[in-house]
C-alpha positions as CSV (number, residue, x, y, z in Angstrom):
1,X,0.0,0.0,0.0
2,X,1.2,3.7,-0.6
3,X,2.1,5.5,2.2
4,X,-0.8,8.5,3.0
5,X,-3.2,6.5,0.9
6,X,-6.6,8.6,2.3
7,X,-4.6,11.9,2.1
8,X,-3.6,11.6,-1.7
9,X,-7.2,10.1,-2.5
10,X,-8.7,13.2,-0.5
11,X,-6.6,15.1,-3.2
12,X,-7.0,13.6,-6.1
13,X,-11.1,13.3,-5.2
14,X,-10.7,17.8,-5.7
15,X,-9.6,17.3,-8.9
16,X,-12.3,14.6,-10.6
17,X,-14.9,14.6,-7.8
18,X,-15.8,11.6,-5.9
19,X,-17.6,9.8,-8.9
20,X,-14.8,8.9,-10.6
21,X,-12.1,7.7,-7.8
22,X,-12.4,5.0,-5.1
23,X,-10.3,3.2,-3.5
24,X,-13.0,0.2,-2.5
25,X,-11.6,-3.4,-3.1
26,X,-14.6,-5.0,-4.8
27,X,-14.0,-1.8,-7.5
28,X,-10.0,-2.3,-7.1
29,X,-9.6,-6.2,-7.9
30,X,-10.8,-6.0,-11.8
31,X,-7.8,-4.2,-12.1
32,X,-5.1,-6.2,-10.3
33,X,-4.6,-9.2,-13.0
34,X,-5.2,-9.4,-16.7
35,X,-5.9,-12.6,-18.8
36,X,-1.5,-13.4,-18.7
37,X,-0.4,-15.6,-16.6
38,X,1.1,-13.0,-14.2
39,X,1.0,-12.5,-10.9
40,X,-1.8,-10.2,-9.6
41,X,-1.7,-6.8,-7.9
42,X,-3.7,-4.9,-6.1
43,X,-3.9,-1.1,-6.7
44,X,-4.3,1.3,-4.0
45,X,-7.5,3.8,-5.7
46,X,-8.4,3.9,-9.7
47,X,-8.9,7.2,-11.0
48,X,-10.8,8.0,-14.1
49,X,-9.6,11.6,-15.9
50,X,-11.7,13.2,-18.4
51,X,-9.7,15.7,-19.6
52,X,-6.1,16.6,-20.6
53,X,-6.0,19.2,-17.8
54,X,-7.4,16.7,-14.8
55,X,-4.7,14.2,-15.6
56,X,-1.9,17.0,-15.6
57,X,-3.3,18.0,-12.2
58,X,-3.2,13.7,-11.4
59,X,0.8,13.3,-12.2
60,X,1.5,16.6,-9.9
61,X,-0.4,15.1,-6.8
62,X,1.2,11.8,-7.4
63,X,4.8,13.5,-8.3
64,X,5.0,15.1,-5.1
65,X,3.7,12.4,-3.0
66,X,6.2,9.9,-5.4
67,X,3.3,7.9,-5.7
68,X,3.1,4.9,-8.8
69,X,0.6,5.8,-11.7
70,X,-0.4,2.5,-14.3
71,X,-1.9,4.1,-17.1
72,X,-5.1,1.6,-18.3
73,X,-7.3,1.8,-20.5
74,X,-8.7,-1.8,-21.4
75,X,-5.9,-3.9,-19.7
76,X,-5.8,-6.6,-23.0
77,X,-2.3,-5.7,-23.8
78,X,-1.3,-9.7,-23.2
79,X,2.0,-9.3,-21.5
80,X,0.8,-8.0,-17.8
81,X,1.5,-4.5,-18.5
82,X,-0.8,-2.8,-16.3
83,X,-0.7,-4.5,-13.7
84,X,0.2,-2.3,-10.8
85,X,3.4,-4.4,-9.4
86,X,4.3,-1.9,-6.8
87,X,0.9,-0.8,-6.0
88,X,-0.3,3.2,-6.2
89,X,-3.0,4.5,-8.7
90,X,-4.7,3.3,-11.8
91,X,-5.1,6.0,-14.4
92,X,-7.9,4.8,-16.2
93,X,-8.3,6.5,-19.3
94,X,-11.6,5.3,-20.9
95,X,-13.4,8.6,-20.5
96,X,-10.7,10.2,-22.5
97,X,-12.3,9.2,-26.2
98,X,-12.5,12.1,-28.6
99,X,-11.1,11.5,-32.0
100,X,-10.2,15.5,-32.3
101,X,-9.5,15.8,-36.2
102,X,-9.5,13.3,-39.0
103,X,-7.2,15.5,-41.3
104,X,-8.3,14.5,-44.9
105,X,-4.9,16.2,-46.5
106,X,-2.6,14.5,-44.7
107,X,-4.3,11.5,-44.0
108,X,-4.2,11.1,-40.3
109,X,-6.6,11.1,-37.1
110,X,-5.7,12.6,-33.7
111,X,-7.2,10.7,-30.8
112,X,-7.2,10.4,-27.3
113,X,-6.2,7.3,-25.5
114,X,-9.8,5.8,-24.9
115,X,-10.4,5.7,-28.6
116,X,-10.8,2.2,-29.6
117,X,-10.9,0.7,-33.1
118,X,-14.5,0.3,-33.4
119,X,-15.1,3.8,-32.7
120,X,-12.2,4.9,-35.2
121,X,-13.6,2.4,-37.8
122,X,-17.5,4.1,-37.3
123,X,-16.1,7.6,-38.1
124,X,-13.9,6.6,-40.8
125,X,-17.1,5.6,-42.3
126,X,-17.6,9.1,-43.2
127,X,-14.5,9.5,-44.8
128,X,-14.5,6.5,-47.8
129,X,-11.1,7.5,-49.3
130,X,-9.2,6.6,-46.1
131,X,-8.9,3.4,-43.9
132,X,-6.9,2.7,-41.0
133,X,-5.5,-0.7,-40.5
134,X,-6.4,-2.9,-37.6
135,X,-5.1,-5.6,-35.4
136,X,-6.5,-9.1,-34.9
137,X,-8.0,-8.0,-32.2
138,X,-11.9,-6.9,-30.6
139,X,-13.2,-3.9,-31.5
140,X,-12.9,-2.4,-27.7
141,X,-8.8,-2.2,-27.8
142,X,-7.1,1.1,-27.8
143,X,-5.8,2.4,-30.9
144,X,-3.1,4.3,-29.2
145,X,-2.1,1.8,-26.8
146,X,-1.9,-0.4,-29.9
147,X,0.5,2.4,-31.6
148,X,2.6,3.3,-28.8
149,X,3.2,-0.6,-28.2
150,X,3.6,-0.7,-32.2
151,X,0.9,-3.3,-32.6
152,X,0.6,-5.5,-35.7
153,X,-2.2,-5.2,-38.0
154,X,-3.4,-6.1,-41.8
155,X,-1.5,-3.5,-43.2
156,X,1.9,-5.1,-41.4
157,X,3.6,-5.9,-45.1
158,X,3.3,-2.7,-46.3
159,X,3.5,-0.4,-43.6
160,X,5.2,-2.2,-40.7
161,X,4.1,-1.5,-36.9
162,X,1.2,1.1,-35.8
163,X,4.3,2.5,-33.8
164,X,5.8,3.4,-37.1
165,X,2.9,5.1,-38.6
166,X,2.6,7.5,-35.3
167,X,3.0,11.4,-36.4
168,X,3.1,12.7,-33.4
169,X,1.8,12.9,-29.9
170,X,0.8,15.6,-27.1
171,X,2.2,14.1,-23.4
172,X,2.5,15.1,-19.8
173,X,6.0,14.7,-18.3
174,X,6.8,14.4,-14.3
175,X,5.7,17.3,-13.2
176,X,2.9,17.9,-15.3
177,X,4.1,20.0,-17.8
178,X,2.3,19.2,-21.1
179,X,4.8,19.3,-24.5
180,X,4.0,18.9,-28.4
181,X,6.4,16.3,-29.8
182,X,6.7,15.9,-33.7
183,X,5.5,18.4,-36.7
184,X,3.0,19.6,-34.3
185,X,5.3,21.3,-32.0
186,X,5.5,24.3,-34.1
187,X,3.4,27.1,-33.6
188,X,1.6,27.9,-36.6
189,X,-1.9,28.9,-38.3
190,X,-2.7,25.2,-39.2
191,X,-5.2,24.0,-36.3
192,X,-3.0,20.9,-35.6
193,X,0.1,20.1,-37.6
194,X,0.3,16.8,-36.6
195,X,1.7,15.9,-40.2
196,X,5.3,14.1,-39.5
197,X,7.8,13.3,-37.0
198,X,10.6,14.7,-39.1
199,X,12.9,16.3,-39.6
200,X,13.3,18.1,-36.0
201,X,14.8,16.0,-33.4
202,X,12.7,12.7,-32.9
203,X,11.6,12.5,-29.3
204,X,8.1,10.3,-29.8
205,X,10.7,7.2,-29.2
206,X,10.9,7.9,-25.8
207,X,7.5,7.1,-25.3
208,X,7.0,4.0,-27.9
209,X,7.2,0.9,-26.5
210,X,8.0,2.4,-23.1
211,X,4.7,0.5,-21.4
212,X,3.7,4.3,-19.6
213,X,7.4,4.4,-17.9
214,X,8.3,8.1,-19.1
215,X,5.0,10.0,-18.9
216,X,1.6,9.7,-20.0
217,X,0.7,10.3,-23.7
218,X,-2.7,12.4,-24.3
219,X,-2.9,12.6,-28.2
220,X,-1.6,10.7,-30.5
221,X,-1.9,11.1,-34.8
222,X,-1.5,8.0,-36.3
223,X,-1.2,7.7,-40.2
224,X,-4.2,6.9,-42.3
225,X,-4.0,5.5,-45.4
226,X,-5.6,5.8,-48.9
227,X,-8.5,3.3,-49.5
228,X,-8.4,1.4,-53.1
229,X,-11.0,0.8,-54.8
230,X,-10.4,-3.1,-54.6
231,X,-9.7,-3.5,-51.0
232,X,-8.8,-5.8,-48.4
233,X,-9.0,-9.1,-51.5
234,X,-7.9,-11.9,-49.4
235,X,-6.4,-14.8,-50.4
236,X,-5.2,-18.1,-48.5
237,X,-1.5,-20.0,-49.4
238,X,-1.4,-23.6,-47.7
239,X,1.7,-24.9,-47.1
240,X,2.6,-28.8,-46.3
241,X,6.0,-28.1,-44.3
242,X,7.8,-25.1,-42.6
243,X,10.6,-24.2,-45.4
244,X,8.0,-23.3,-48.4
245,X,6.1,-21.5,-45.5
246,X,9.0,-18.9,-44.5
247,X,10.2,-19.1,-48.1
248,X,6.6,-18.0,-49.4
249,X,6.1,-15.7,-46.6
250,X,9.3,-13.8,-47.3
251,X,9.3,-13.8,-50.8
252,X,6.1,-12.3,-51.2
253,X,6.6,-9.6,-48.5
254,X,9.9,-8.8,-50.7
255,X,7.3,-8.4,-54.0
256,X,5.9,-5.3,-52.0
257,X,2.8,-5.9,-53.8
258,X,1.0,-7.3,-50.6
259,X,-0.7,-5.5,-47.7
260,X,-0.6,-8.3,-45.4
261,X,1.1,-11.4,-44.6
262,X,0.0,-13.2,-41.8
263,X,0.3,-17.0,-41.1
264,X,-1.3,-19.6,-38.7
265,X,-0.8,-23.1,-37.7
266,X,-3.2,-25.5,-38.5
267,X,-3.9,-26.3,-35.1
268,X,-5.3,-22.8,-35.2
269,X,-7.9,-23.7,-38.2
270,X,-9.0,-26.8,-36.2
271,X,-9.3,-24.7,-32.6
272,X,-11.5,-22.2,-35.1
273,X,-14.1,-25.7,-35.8
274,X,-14.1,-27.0,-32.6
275,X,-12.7,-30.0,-33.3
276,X,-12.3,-32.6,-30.6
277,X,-9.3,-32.5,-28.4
278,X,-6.2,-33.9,-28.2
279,X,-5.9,-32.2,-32.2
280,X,-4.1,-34.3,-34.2
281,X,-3.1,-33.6,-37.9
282,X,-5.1,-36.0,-40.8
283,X,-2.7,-37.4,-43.0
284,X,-1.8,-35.3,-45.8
285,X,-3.2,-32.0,-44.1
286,X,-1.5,-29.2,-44.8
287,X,1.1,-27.6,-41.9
288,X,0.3,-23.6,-42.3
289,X,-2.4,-21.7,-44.0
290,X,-1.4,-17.9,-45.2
291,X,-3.6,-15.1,-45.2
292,X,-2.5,-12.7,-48.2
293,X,-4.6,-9.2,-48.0
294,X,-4.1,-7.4,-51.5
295,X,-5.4,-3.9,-52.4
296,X,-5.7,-2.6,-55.6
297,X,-6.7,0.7,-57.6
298,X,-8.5,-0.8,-60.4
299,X,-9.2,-4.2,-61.8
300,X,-5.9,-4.0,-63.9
301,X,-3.8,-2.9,-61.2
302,X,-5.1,-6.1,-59.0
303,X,-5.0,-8.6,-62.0
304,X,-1.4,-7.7,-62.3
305,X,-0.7,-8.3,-58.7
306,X,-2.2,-11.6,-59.0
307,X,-0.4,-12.4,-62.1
308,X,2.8,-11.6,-60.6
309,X,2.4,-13.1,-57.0
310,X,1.2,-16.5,-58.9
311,X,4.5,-16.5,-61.0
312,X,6.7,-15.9,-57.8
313,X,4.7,-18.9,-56.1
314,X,5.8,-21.4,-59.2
315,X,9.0,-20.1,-58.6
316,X,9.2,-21.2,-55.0
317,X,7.5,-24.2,-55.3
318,X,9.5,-25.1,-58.2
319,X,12.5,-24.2,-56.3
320,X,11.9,-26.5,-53.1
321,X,9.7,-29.5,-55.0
322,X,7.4,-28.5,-52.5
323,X,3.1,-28.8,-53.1
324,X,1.7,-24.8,-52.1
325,X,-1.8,-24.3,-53.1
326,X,-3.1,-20.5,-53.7
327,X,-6.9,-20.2,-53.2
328,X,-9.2,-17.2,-52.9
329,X,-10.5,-16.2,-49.8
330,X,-14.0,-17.0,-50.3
331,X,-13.7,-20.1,-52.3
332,X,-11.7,-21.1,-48.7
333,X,-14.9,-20.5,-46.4
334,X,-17.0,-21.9,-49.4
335,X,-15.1,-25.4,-48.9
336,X,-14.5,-25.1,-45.0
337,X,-17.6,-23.0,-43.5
338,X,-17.6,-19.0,-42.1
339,X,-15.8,-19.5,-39.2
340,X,-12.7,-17.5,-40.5
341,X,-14.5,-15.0,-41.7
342,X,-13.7,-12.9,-38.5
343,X,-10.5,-12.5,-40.1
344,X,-11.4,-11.0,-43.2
345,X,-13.5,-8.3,-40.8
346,X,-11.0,-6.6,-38.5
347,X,-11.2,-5.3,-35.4
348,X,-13.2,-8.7,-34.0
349,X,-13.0,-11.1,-31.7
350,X,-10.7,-13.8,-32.9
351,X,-12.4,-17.1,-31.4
352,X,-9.6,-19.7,-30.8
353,X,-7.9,-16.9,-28.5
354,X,-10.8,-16.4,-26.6
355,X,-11.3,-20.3,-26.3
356,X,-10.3,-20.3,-22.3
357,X,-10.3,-17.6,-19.4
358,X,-6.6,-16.6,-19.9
359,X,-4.0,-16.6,-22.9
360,X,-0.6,-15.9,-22.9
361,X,2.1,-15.8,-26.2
362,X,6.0,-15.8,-26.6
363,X,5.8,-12.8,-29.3
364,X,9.0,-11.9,-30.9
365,X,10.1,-9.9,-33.8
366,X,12.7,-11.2,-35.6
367,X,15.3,-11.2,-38.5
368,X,13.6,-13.3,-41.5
369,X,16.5,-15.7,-41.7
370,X,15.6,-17.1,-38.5
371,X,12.0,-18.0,-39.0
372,X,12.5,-21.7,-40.3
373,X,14.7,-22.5,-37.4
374,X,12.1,-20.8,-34.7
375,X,9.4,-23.3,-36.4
376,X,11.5,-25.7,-35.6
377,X,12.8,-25.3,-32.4
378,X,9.3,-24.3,-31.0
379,X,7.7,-28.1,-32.4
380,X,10.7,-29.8,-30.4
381,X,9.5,-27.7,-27.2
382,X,6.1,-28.4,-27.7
383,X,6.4,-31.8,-28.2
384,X,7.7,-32.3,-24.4
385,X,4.8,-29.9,-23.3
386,X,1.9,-31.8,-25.4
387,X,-1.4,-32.4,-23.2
388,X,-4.6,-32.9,-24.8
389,X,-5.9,-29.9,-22.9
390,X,-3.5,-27.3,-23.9
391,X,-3.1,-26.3,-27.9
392,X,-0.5,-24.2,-28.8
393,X,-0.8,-22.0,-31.7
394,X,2.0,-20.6,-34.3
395,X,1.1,-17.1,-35.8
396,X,3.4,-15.2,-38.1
397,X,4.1,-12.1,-39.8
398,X,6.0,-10.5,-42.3
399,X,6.4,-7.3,-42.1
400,X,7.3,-3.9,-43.9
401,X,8.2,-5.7,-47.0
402,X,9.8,-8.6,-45.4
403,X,12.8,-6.6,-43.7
404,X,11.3,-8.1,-40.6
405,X,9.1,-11.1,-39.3
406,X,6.6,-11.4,-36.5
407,X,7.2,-15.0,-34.5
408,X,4.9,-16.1,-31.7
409,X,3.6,-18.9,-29.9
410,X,-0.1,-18.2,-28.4
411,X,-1.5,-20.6,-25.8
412,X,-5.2,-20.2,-24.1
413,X,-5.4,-21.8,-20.3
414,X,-7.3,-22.2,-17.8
415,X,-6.1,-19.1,-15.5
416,X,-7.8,-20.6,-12.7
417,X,-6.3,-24.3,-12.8
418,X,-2.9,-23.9,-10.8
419,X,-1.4,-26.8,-13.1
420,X,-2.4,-24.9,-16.2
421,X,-0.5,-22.0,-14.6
422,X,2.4,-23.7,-14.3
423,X,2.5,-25.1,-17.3
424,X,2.2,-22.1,-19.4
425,X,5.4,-20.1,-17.4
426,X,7.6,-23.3,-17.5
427,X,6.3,-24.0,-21.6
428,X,7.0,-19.6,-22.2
429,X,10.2,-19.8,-19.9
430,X,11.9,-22.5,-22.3
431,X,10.4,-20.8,-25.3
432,X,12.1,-17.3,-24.3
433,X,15.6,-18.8,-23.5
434,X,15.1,-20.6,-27.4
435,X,14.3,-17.5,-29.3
436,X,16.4,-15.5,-27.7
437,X,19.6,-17.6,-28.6
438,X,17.9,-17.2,-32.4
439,X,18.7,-13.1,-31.6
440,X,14.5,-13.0,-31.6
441,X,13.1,-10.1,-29.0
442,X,9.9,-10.2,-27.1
443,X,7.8,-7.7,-27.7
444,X,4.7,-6.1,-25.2
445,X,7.5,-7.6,-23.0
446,X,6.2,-8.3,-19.1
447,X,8.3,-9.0,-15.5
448,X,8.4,-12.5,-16.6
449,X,10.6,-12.1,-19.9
450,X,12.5,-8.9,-19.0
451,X,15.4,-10.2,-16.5
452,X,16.2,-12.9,-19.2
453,X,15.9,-10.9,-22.0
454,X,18.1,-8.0,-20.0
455,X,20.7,-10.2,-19.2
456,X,21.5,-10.3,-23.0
457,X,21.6,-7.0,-23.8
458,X,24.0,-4.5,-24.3
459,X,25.8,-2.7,-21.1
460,X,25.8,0.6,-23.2
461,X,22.2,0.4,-23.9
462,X,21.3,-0.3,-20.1
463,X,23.3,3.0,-18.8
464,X,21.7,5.0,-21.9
465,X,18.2,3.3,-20.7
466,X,18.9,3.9,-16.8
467,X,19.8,7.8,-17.8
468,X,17.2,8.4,-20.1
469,X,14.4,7.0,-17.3
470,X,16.0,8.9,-14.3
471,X,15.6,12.1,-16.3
472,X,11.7,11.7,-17.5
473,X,10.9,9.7,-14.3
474,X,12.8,10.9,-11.5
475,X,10.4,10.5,-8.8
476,X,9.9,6.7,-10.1
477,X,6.0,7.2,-10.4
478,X,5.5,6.1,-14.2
479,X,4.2,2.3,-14.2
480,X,7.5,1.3,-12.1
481,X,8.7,-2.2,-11.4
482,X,9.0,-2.9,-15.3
483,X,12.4,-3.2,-17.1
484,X,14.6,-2.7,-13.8
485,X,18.3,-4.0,-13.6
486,X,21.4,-3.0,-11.9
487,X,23.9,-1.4,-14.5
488,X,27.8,-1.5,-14.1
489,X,28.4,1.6,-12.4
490,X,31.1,3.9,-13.8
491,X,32.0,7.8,-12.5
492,X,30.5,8.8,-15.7
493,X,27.0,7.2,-13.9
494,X,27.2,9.6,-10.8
495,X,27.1,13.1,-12.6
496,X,23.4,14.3,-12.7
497,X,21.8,14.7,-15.7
């Protein structure tokens, strides 16, 4: 518990009234755990902000008290991120939900945090030239918790990360002061300027993939994109072993013809039918399924995409004397039933991940030359892990015309069966120490990855990391207890910043 808990909520209560704080535990407990497998938390009082101004006045009171804020919004970030380890104050942001502009010219929307993708998908409705692109995930996640923890989505090929398509962002530092970062921090007659993030000195990295640890962020703009007149065309690849998969996944992504490339075990397929358990392959049955999403600006500019991805897919299967079958989308559902479909209609709720009361992944991203052997290497740990109750599932990426790949294992459990538990942080623990000998890094990275993953990195980049924190966080208030290690102290490490 926080020291002076009643005075700081007696505080805090001044600045958002007392229907929007409490510190009750039957109102506390929703937020102390997530669906991970990580261990739960209990905050000390949950605060909802409304406004830019009311949070400023929320990271003064707790600055000057030195008391922990978690920012939240829907808590489905899959890694344990907002779970408050050390206690203090959830900053729930729901209430926070404008989108402020949707700038037509230079194709991007500024939103507040609570802005989900449902309720960015609605207003882009309005708009029919422009499109966003979304993750495969329900329609209540946060489009700039997404960004900021550069989410993947079915625009991934083309564009990479959301992270990479953020413009710019309005945040609140330590002491509340509120700074402009990007195009936008120039004064000028244009009601926003939230354009680029270039060519100034880039400072929105200091809040990407931070998980809330240097401030809180309280508008993003995140890049739109021009809707083609054929769009979102899916198509399915099937692939009988894991070298014509990462072959076809990669060479495609390199055609930069593609808007998507994501890829699924078949164990996922069967999870998606409910077929009985333990899931075992049928003889002949394919290994992977690809899901290709193509855009195009007219019927000529899509049958030439077609023609050429086709010829590349001879090429590979020629190559490897390997049988890869390329069927459209809805001939697939035609022979298999709708299921899928929630695929081919981002944001939704993806059914085998919801399939048990928790979930939990070892996501990586990872150099392309790699992929086969993580395929691998991930079968031979599953293999020692297989119980009929427990299904693993493969999902992969390629990403920003193959220059990088997503890799990651998902597996739903039973959060409340103490063996299921265990089994999922002894299955992830060997997974991490595999894919990090492969040079693989964890992304949306939680407590239970970090000390390995730390122990591997760079001593330069932890002194630059410890110096960079103690300067946007030096009361230690901003989501603390994630990312911590003891550096290799030098007389260059004592001199203030």
């Amino acid at each position: 518990m926080i020291p002076k808990t009643i005075e700081i909520v007696d505080e805090l209560e001044k600045i958002v009234g007392s229907n929007r704080i409490t510190n009750k535990k039957v109102d506390l407990y929703q937020y102390s755990f997530d669906c991970t497998e990580n261990e739960q938390h209990m905050p000390d009082c949950v605060i909802m902000p409304e406004t830019v101004e009311e949070l400023q006045e929320i990271v003064k009171v707790a600055s000057s008290y030195k008391t922990p804020l978690i920012p939240y919004i829907t808590g489905s970030n899959v890694g344990g991120l907002t779970i408050p380890l050390k206690g203090g104050i959830i900053v729930d942001q729901k209430l926070m939900n404008r989108i402020i502009e949707i700038n037509e010219f230079a194709m991007y929307a500024l939103i507040e945090p609570g802005v989900t993708f449902g309720q960015l998908k609605n207003e882009l409705e309005k708009y029919p030239d422009l499109k966003y692109s979304y993750s495969f995930a329900p329609p209540n996640v946060s489009v700039m918790a997404n960004a900021l923890l550069a989410g993947y989505t079915n625009l991934g090929t083309a564009q990479g990360t959301t992270g990479e398509g953020i413009n710019g962002m309005e945040v609140i530092l330590y002491d509340g002061t509120l700074a402009k970062i990007g195009s936008c921090f120039l004064n000028s007659d244009l009601r926003s300027n939230y354009h680029s993030r270039f060519p100034i000195p880039d400072m929105t990295s200091l809040f990407i993939c931070w998980q809330g640890m240097s401030g809180f962020v309280t508008k993003l703009a995140v890049e739109l994109h021009p809707k083609s007149a054929i769009d979102d065309k899916l198509w399915v690849v099937v692939c009988f072993d894991a070298k014509s998969t990462t072959e076809v996944m990669y060479q495609l992504g390199r055609l930069e013809l593609i808007d998507d490339i994501s890829t699924v075990s078949v164990e996922t397929a069967h999870l998606w039918y409910e077929m009985p358990k333990p899931i075992r392959l049928v003889p002949g049955e394919p290994k992977f399924v690809i899901l290709l999403t193509i855009s195009a600006h007219n019927r000529k500019h899509y049958d030439i995409k077609m023609e050429i991805i086709h010829e590349k897919l001879k090429e590979i299967e020629k190559e490897l004397e390997s049988r890869i079958i390329l069927v459209a989308f809805n001939t697939f559902i035609h022979l298999v039933g709708d299921d899928p479909k929630s695929a081919s209609e981002l944001p939704a709720i993806i059914e085998p991940l919801v399939s048990k009361s928790g979930i939990s992944w070892v996501g990586t991203i990872c150099s392309p030359e790699v992929m086969t052997e993580l395929i691998i290497e991930s079968k031979k740990i599953l293999s020692k892990y297989e119980k009929p109750e427990m299904v693993p599932m493969f999902e992969m990426k390629s990403m920003k015309a193959s220059h990088y790949q997503v890799f990651r294992v998902f597996t739903p459990f039973d959060k409340y069966s103490d063996s299921e538990v265990k089994y999922i942080k002894d299955l992830n623990q060997e997974l991490l120490d595999m894919v990090l000998e492969k040079g693989a890094i964890p992304y949306k990275a939680g407590v239970n990855f970090t000390p390995k993953i730390l122990n591997r990195a760079d001593e330069g980049w932890k002194k630059l990391f410890t110096r960079i924190k103690k300067v946007m966080d030096p009361n230690g208030i901003f989501n603390p207890g994630r990312w911590e290690f003891d550096v290799q102290k030098s007389d260059e490490d004592n001199v203030d910043a």
